[in-house]
C-alpha positions in Angstrom: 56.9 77.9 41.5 59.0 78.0 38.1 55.8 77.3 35.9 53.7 80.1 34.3 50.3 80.1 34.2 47.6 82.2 31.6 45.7 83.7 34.8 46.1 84.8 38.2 43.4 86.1 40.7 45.0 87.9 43.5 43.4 89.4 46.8 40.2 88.1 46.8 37.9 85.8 49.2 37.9 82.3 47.5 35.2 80.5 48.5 37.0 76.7 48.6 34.3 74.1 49.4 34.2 72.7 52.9 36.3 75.4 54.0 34.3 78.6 53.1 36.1 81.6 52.1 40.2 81.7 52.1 42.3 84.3 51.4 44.4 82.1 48.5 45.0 83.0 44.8 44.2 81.1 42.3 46.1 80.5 39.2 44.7 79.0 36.1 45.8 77.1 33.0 44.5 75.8 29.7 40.8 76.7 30.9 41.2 74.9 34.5 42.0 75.6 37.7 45.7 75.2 38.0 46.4 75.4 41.7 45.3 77.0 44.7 48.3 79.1 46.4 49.0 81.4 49.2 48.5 85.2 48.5 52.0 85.9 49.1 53.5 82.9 47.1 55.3 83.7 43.9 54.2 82.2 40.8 54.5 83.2 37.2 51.5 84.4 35.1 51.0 85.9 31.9 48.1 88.2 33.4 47.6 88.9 36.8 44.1 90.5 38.0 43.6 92.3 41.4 40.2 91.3 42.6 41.0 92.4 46.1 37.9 92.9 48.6 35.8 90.7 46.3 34.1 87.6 46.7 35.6 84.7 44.4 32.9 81.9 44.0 32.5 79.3 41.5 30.6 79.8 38.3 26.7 79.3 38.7 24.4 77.4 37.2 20.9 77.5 35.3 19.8 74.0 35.4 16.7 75.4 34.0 16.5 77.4 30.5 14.0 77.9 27.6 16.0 78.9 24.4 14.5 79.6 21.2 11.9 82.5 19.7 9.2 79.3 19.9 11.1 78.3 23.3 11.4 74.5 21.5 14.8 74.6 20.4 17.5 77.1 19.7 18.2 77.3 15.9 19.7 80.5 15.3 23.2 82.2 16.2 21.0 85.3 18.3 18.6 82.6 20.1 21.9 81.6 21.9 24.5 84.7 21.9 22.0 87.3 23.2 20.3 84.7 26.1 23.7 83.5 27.1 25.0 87.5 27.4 22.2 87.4 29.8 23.4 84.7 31.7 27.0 85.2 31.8 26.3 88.8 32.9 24.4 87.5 36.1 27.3 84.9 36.5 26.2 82.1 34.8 28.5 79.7 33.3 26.9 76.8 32.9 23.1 76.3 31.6 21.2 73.7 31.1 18.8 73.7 27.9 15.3 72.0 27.5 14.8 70.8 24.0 11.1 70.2 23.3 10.1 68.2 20.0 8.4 65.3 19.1 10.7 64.4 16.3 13.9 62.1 17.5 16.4 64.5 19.7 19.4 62.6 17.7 18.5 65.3 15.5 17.3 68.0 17.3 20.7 68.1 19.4 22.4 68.2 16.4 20.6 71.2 15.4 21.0 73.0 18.9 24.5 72.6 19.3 25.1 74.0 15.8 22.7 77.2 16.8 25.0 77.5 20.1 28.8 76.4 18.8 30.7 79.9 18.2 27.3 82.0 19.6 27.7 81.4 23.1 29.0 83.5 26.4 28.5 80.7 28.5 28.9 76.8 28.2 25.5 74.7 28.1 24.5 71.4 28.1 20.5 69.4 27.5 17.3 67.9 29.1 15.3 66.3 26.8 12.0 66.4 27.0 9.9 63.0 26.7 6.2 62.9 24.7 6.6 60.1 22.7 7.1 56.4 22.5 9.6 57.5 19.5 11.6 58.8 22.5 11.8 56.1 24.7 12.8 53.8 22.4 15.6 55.9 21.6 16.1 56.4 25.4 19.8 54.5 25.4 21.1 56.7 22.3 20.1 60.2 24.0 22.0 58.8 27.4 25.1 58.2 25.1 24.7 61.5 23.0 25.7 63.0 26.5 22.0 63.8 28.1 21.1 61.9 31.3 18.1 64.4 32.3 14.3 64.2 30.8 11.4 66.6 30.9 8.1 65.1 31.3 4.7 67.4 31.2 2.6 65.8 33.6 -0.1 68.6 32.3 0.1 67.4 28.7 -3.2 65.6 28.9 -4.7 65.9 25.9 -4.1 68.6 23.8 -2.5 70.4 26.5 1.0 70.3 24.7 -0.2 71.0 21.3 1.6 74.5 21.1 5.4 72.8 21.5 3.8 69.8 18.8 3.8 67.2 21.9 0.8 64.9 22.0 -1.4 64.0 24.8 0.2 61.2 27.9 -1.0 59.3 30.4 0.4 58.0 34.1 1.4 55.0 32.3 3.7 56.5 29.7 5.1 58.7 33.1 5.6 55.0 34.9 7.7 54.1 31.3 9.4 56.9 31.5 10.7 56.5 35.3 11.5 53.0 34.8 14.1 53.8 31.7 15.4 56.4 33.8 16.0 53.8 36.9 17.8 51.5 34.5 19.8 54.2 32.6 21.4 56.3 35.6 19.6 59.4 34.5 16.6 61.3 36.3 13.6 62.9 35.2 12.5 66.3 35.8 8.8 66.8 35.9 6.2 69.6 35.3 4.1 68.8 38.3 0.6 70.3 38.0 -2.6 68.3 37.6 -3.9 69.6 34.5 -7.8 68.0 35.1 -8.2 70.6 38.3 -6.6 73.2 36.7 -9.2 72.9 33.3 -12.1 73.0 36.1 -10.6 75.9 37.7 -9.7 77.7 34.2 -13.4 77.1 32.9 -15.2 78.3 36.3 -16.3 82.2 36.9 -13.3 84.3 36.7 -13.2 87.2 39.2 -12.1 89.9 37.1 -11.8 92.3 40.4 -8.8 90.5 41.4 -5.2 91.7 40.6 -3.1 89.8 37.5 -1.1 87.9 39.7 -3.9 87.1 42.3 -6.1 85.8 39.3 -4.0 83.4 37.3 -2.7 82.6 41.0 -6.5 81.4 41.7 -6.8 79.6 38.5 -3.6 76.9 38.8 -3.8 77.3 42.9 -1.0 75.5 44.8 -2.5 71.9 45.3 -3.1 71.2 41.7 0.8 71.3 42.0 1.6 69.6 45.1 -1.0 66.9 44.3 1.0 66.0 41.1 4.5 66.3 42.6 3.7 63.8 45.5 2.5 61.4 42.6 5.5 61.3 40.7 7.7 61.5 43.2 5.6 57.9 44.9 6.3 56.4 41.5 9.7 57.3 41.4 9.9 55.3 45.0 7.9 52.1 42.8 10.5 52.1 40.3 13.4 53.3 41.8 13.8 56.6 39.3 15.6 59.8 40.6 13.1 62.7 40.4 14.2 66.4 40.1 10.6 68.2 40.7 11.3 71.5 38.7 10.3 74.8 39.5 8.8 73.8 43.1 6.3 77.2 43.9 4.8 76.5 46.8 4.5 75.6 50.6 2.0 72.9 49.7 4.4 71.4 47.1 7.6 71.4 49.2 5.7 69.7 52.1 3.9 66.8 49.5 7.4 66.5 48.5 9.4 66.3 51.6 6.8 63.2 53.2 7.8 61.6 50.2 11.3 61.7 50.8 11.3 60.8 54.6 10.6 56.8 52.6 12.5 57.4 49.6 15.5 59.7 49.2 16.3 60.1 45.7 13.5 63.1 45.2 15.0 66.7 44.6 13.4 69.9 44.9 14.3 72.6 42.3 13.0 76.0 42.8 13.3 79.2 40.7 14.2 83.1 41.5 10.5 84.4 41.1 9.5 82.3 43.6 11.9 83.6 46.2 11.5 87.2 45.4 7.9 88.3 43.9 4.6 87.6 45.0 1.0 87.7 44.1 1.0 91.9 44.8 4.1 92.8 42.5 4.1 95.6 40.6 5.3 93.5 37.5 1.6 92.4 37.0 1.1 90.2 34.0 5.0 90.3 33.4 5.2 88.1 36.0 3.0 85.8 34.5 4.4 81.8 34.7 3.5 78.0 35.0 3.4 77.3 38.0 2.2 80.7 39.2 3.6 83.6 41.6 2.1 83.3 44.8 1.3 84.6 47.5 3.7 86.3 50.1 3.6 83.8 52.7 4.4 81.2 50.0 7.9 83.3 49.2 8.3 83.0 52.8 8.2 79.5 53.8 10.6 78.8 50.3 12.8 80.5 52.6 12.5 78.8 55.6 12.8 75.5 53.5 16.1 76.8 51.6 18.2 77.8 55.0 16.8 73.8 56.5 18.5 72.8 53.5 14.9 70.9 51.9 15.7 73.1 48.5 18.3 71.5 46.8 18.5 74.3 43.7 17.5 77.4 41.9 16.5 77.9 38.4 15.0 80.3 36.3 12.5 78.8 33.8 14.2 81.3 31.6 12.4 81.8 27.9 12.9 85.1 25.9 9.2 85.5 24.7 9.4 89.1 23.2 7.7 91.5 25.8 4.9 91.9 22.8 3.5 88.7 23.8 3.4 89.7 27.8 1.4 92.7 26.9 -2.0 91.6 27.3 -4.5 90.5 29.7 -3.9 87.6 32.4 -5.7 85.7 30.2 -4.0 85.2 27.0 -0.8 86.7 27.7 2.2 84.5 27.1 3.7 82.2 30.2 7.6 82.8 31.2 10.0 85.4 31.0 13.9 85.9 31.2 15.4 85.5 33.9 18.5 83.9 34.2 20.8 87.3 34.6 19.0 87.3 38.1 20.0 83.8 39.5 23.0 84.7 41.4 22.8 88.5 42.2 19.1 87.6 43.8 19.7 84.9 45.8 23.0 86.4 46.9 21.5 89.5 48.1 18.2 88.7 49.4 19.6 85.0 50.6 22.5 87.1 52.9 20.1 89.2 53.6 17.8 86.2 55.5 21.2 84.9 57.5 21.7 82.3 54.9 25.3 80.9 55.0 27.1 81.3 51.9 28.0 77.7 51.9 24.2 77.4 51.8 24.0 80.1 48.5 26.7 78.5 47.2 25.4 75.0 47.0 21.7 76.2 45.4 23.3 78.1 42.7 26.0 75.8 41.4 27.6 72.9 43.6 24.2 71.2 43.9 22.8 71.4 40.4 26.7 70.4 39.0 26.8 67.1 41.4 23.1 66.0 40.5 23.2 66.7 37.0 26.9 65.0 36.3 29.2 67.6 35.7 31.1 67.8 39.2 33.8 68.3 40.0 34.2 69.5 36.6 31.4 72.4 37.4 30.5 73.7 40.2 33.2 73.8 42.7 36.5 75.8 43.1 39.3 73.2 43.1 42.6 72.1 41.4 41.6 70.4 38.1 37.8 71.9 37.9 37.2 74.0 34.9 38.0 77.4 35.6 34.4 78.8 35.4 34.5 81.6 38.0 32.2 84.3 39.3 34.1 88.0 41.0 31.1 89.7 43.3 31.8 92.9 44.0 29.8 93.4 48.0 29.9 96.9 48.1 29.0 98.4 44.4 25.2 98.6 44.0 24.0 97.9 41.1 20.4 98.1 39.4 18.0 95.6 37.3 16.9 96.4 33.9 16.0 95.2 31.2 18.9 97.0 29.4 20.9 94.8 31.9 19.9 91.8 31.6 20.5 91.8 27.8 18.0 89.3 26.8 15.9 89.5 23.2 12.6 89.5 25.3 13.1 93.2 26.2 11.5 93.0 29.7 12.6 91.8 33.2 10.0 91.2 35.5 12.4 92.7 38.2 13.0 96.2 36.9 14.0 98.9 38.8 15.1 96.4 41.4 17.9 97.8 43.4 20.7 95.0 45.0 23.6 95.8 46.7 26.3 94.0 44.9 27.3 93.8 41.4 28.8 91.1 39.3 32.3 91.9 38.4 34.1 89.6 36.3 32.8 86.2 35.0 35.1 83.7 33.6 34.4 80.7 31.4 36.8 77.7 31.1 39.5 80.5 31.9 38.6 83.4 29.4 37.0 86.9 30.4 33.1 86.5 29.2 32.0 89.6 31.1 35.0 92.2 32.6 34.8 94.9 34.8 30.5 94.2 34.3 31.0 94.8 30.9 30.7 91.9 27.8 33.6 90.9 26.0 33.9 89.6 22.6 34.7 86.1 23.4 32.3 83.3 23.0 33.9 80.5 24.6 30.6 78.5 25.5 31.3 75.0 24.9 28.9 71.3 25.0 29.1 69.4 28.6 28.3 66.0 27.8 26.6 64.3 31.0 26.5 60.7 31.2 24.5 60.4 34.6 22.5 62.5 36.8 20.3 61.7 40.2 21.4 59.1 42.4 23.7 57.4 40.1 25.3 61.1 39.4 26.0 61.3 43.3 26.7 57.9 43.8 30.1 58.8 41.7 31.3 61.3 44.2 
């Protein structure tokens, strides 16, 4: 080959879709993959990086993030740089961002992408999240703005949403919001829990002898989620919607949602790291506290079992960078969420290898999956001549160790720390440049907006 290229990766196991690892370099150009060659083929480049004895896999991706210091929307130039260190650290190149307002998103993503232009490690794109009839009616204009994915609180009866300044909904404005979805090629990602069970449970007796974890486990209990999740997804069926059920916790949930899908198969189950690695006895206590809850062991267990059958389709993080001020209370009135997008890949890696997962199979939760249903393959997601050179170097053998420190987010606290894992991520390139190098940061903020024009069926029907 006479041409030269900016990059070459040299040594390392590729993992090429359909074919699983390969010993081929790749060389890149202008921020994309440039071809796919033969270790000992010659070919110009103006840097060459030995990543021998390393996993190569594509970037991953958070299709599930909470930016902003009121989690709402990110508005200044820290709310993006230090969460998106976080990510890009863990080998995230792509993340998805809920924006959460009940003023018009025209707006709003206006706003967002000015906080993250020039501020961010890793590229990004949006959900919107629905609350109004303002919203709907504006549906068409947020689908050409480049977002093709809604949020809708199935909780938010009431009141319920009055700390992000959503009003109160109903099943019918869900039902509206599925059918604009069906006719618009995009998909809607609902909160599944059933907020009237979970009031009778939160206003009962609370056993103050159990454990943090146990107790607010007790209080939103799994089938308040699994009752709302088979719901929606029955709905979606009636009006032909795609349904992304976010954040899936729990045995009950998985199996509401898999009946549903045996008559109707555009329903797809997200879940998120803390549900595959913590349970209702960690030691992080009321760091660990989330919507839906941690749960019980045997819950972690059977997410598991549903991930290696193939019935999880990807992995999130819920990711919000609450300072840690606001975990440090009691179950009660401690804060929801925590960071957690760092922990994405290096968790599932590990502890998914660790279960006799394929990599294929670890592959396609953290990145292939989420790219294809949320419109942004084969540009994301996949390792391939023409994709965007967003790129991920694993280290098998280095062990590394989970801080907070690490993980580089403004909330100050992991959930996870001390937790030992026997890999480490390397090198993490976005669109071709160096965001983290040798585990460290570099200056470059390369993170760029991925329009998405469809997403659910109509996303996959494409490819």
């Amino acid at each position: 080959m006479s041409e030269s290229y900016d990059l070459r990766l040299t040594g390392g196991d590729v993992f090429i879709e359909g074919q699983g690892l390969s010993e081929v370099d790749l060389l890149v150009r202008d921020g994309r993959i440039a071809a796919i060659i033969d270790r000992q083929e010659d070919a110009a480049a103006n840097e060459v990086v030995d990543v021998s004895g390393k996993l190569v896999l594509p970037g991953a991706i958070d299709p599930h993030v909470h930016l902003g210091k009121d989690i709402r929307v990110p508005r200044d130039p820290d709310d993006a740089e230090r969460e998106t260190a976080s990510a890009v650290a863990g080998g995230i190149t792509t993340m998805l961002v809920y924006l959460m307002s009940s003023d018009s998103y025209v707006g709003e993503l206006e706003s967002a992408r000015a906080a993250m232009a020039s501020n961010s490690h890793s590229d990004f794109g949006f959900h919107f999240v629905l609350g109004t009839p303002e919203h709907l009616e504006e549906f068409q204009k947020y689908v050409e703005l480049g977002v093709s994915s809604f949020k809708f609180f199935m909780n938010f009866r009431g009141d319920e949403g009055k700390y992000l300044g959503l009003p109160g909904n109903d099943d019918s404005f869900m039902y509206d919001i599925l059918r604009k979805s069906a006719e618009h090629g995009a998909m809607i990602n609902p909160h599944p829990e059933n907020i009237e069970l979970v009031r009778m449970f939160r206003d009962a007796d609370r056993d103050e002898s159990l454990p943090p974890l146990q107790a607010w486990n007790a209080a939103r209990p799994p089938f308040v989620e699994a009752d709302a999740a088979q719901r929606v997804a029955y709905l979606a069926s009636v009006t032909g919607a795609s349904v992304y059920c976010v954040h899936t916790s729990s045995r009950e949930a998985v199996e509401a949602l898999t009946r549903q899908q045996e008559a109707y198969p555009n329903i797809f189950i997200e879940t998120c790291t803390q549900y595959l690695t913590l349970d209702t006895d960690s030691e992080a206590g009321v760091y660990a506290k989330v919507n839906p809850p941690i749960r019980p062991r045997e819950d972690v267990e059977y997410l598991w079992e549903a991930a290696k059958s193939g019935r999880i389709d990807s992995i999130g993080s819920d990711h919000n960078a609450r300072h840690r001020t606001n975990k440090e209370k009691d179950i009660w009135t401690a804060s929801a969420g925590f960071p957690g997008t760092g922990g994405i890949l290096p968790l599932t890696l590990s502890e998914g290898l660790r279960r006799g997962l394929e990599i294929d199979q670890i592959v396609d939760m953290v990145s292939t999956r989420a790219a294809k249903l949320f419109g942004m393959y084969p540009r994301k997601g996949t390792i391939a001549v023409g994709s965007d050179a967003d790129l991920v170097v694993v280290d098998m053998h280095a062990p590394s160790t989970i801080t907070a420190k690490t993980q580089h987010s403004a909330a100050e606290f992991t959930p996870w720390e001390g937790t030992e894992l026997p890999l480490s991520v390397v090198h993490t390139i976005v669109r071709g440049t160096f965001a983290l190098r040798d585990g460290e940061l570099t200056d470059s903020l390369p993170g760029e907006y991925v329009p998405r024009a469809r997403s659910g069926a109509a996303a996959l029907e494409q490819h």
